[in-house]
C-alpha positions as CSV (number, residue, x, y, z in Angstrom):
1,X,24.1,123.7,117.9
2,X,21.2,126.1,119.7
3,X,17.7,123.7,120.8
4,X,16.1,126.3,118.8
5,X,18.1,125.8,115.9
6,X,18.1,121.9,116.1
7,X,14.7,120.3,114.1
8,X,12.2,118.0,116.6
9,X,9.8,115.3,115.6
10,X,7.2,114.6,117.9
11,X,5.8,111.0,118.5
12,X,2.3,110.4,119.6
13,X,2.6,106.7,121.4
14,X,-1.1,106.6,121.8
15,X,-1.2,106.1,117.9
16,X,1.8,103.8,117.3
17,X,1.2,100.2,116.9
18,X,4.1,97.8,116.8
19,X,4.9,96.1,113.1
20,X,6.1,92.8,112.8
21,X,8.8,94.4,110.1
22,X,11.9,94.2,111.2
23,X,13.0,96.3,108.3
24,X,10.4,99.0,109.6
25,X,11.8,102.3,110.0
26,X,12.7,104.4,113.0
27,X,9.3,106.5,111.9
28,X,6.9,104.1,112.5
29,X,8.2,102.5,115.3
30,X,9.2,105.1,118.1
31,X,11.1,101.9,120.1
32,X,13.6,102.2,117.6
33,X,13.8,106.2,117.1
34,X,14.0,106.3,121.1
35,X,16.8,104.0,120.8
36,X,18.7,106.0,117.5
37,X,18.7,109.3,120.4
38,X,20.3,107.8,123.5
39,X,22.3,110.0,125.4
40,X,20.4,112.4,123.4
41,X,18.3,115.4,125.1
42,X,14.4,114.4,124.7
43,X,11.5,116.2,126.0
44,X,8.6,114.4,127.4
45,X,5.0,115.4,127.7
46,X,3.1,113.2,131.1
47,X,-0.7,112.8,130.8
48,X,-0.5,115.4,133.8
49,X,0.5,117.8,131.7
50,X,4.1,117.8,133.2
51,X,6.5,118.6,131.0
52,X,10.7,116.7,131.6
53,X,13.6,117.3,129.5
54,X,16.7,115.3,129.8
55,X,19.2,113.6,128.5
56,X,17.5,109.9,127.6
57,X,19.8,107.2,129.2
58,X,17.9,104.3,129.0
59,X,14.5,102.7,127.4
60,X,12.6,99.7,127.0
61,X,9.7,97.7,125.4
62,X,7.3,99.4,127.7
63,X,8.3,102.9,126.9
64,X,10.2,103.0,130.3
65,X,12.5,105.6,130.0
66,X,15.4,107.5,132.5
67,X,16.4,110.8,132.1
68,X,20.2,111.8,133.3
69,X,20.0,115.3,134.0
70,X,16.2,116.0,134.1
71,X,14.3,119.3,134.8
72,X,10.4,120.0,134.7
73,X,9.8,122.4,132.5
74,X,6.9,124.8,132.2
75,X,6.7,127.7,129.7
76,X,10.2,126.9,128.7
77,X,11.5,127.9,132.1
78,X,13.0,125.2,134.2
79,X,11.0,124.4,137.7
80,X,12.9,122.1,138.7
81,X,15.8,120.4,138.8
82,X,15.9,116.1,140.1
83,X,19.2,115.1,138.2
84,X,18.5,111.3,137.1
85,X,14.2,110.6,136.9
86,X,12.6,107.2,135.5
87,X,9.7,107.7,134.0
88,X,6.9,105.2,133.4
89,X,5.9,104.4,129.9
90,X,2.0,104.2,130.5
91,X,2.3,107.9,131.7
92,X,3.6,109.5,128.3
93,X,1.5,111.7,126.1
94,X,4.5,112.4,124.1
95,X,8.2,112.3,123.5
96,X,10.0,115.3,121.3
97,X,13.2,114.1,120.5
98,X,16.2,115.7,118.2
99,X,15.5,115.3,113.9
């Protein structure tokens, strides 16, 4: 299946608050719908405007995340290439991940 063909939700984590729930969904918690698309190909937006997609190996309660694979994208060409990147949580503007 084609990225263009394949939907994307975007999560704003400047917005989310954690819910005590733990029968919340994956919607309203983006922990949980970053941990449903592991090994998954995510995009993710840095407060520098920076732009990384990769596959998302790993993340955590801080919104830590590695990328296997990773390139810096800018007008959906790739700059560059750095193969495995971890990105820190308080540097997201947003993560696009796979519907």
């Amino acid at each position: 299946m084609s990225e263009s063909t394949v939907q994307q939700r975007v999560y704003n984590l400047h917005r989310a608050r954690p819910l005590e729930d733990s029968s919340v969904s994956a919607e309203k918690m983006p922990i949980k719908a970053l941990e449903n698309v592991l090994d998954d190909i995510v995009s993710i937006k840095l407060k520098d405007n920076r732009i990384f997609r990769g596959r998302l190996t790993r993340c955590d309660i801080y919104m830590n995340l590695t990328l296997a694979d990773a390139e810096e994208m800018q007008d959906n060409q790739t700059m560059a290439k750095y193969g495995s990147v971890l990105i820190r949580g308080n540097n997201i503007l947003w993560i696009q991940i796979p519907e």
